[in-house]
N, C-alpha and C positions, 0 to 999 in steps of 0.2 A: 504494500500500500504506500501509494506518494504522501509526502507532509502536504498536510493543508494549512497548518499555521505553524509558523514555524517561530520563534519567542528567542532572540538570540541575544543574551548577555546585558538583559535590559537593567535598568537601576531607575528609582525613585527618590531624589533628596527634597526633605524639609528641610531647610536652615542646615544644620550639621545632623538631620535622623537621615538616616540610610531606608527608609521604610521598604524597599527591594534593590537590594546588590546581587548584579552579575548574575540575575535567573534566565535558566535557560531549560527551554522544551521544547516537544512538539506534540500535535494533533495531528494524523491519518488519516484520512478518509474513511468514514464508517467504523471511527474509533472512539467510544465512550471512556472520557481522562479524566478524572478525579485531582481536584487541586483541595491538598487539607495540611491543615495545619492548629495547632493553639490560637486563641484571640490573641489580635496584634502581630501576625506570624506575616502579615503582607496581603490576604487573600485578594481580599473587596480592593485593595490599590493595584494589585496586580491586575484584576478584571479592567479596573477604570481604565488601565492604561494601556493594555488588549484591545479594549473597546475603543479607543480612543478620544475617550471621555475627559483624561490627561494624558499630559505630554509625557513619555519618559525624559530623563535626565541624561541618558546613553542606551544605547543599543539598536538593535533594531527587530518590528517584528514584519513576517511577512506572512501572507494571504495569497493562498494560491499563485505562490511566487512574486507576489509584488509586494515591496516595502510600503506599509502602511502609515509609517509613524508621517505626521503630519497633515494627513488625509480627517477632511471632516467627518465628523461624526453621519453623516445621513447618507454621505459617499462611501462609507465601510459599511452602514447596511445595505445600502444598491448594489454590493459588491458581493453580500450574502454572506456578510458577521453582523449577527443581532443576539442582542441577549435580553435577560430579563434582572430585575434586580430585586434586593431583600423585602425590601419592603412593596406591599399591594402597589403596582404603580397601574392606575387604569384613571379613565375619565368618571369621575362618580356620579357627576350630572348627565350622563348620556348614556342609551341603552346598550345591555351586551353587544348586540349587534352592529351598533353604530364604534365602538369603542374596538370590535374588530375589521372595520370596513378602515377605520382611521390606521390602525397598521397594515393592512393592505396596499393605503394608498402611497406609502411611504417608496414602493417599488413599482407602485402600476402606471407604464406609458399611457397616459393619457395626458395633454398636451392643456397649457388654461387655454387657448385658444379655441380646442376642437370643445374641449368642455363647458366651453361657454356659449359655443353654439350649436350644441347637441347632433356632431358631426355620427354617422352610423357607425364610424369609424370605434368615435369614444363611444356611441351606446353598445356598441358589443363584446369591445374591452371591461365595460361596469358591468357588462351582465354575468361574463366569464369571472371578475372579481366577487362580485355578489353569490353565486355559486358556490366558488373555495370559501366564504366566509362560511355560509351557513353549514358548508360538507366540517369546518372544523368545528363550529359547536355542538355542529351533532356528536363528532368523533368525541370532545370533553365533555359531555354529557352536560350541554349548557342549553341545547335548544328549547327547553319549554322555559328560558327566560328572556328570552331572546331582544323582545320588546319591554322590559323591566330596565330600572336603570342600575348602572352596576354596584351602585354604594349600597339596594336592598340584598346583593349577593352576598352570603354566609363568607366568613374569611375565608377558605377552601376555595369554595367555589371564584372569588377573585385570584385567589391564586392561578386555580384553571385560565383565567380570562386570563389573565396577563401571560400564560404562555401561548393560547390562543391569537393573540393580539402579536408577540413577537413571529409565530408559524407564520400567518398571514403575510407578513413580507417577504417569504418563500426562501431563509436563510438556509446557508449551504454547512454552513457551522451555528449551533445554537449553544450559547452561554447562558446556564444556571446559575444564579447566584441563590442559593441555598435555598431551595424549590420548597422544602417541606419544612420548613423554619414555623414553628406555633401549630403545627397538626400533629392530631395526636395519631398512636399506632399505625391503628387501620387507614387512617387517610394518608398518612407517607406511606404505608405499603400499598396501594390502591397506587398513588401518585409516583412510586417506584417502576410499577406496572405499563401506566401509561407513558413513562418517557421510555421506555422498551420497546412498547409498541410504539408511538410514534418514530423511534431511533429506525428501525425495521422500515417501517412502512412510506416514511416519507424519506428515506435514504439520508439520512442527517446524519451528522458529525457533532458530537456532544461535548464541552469542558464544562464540567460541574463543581460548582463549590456548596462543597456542603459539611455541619458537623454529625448526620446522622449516619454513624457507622457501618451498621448491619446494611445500609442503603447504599454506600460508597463501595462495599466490600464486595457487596453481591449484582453490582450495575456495570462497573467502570472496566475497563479489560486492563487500565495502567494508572497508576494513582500516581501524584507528585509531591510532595511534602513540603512546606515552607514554614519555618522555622525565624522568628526574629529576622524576616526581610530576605533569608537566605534561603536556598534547595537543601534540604539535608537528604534527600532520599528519592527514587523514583525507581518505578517497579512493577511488576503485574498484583495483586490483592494478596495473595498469597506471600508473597517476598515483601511485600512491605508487614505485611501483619505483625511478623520476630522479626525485623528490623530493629537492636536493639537502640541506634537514637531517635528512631520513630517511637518505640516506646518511653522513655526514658521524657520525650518532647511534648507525646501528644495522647498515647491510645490508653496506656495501662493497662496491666493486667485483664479487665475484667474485656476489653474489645477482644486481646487476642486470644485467652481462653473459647 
């Protein structure tokens, strides 16, 4: 499998914190990567700046071979890197469906021109967009809310929305940032479930940050560790498990029993 993101020797300074020194990875193609570490280990700065949300300080990363670092944020998701973030990020005043038509539109050619004068061109573009929206609330089991607006959705279910909402821009790599963060059991295993299936099914390349263990160990085919800004570890789940400075950093005892 070719690298599809490839993360080479980036760094992160505040004033004199090093908050990511000299990290380096990749992503595959139809490869599920796991990025964990202890709070304050880098994770959520390393996404930002992956996503390029911030600037690195050094390095560079690339996307299906092209260096990205200084590319705006809206031109990395038309490029097909989009992620999601920890906290609920949806539109609360506006309905499911409208809140995944708006991530839709972030990649769908339709022109303000032809859109403003409802060329057949752009009506059959919105119809084919309208289509994949609704095909993914069905797939998140969000359809009978569809015309509801998103803030009466259950914390879970905006969760759903919001990966709903990043699918819809039809990314080629999809970044997690801690997907099942405040669900209990059954909804991160259910939510464990459906990033499989969609991993599968919509041919996506996944980096995931997450602290639910059982979830990282049993999803990801290569995990990465970040430790105080640094790599201490990468690995398939099994090799990192008795890694003993992954233990010693992050897992303890009771993850790798």
């Amino acid at each position: 499998m070719s690298a599809l993101l490839e993360v080479e020797r980036i760094s992160r300074r505040y004033g004199g914190l090093n908050a990511l020194k000299d990290v380096s990875f990749s992503v595959r193609e139809g490869e599920i990567v796991g990025l964990i570490g202890p709070n304050g280990a880098g994770k959520t700065t390393c996404f930002n700046v992956v996503s390029g949300a911030v600037p690195p300080s050094s390095g560079a990363i690339k996307f299906k071979g092209r260096n990205i670092v200084g590319r705006k944020t809206s031109q990395i998701v038309h490029d097909g890197l989009v992620r999601t973030f920890q906290a609920t990020t949806v539109f609360p005043a506006s309905s499911v469906i409208e809140n995944v038509l708006r991530g839709a539109f972030a990649t769908t050619p339709v022109s303000m021109f032809g859109s403003i004068i409802n060329t057949g061109a752009s009506r059959a573009t919105l119809a084919v967009t309208r289509k994949r929206c609704e095909q993914l609330l069905e797939r998140l089991a969000l359809s009978q809310f569809r015309d509801r607006k998103a803030s009466e959705l259950s914390y879970g279910g905006q969760r759903r929305l919001g990966v709903a909402i990043a699918l819809a821009a039809n990314p080629k790599l999809l970044l997690l940032d801690e997907p099942v963060a405040g669900l209990n059991p059954e909804e991160a295993a259910d939510f464990g479930r459906l990033i499989r299936e969609l991993h599968e099914s919509e041919k996506l390349s996944v980096l995931l940050v997450e602290h639910h263990m059982r979830l990282v160990m049993g999803l990801c085919n290569r995990i990465v560790v970040l430790d105080h800004g640094e790599k201490i570890a990468e690995g398939k789940p099994t090799e990192i498990s008795v890694n003993p400075k992954v233990v010693q950093a992050y897992l303890g005892t009771e993850v790798v029993a």
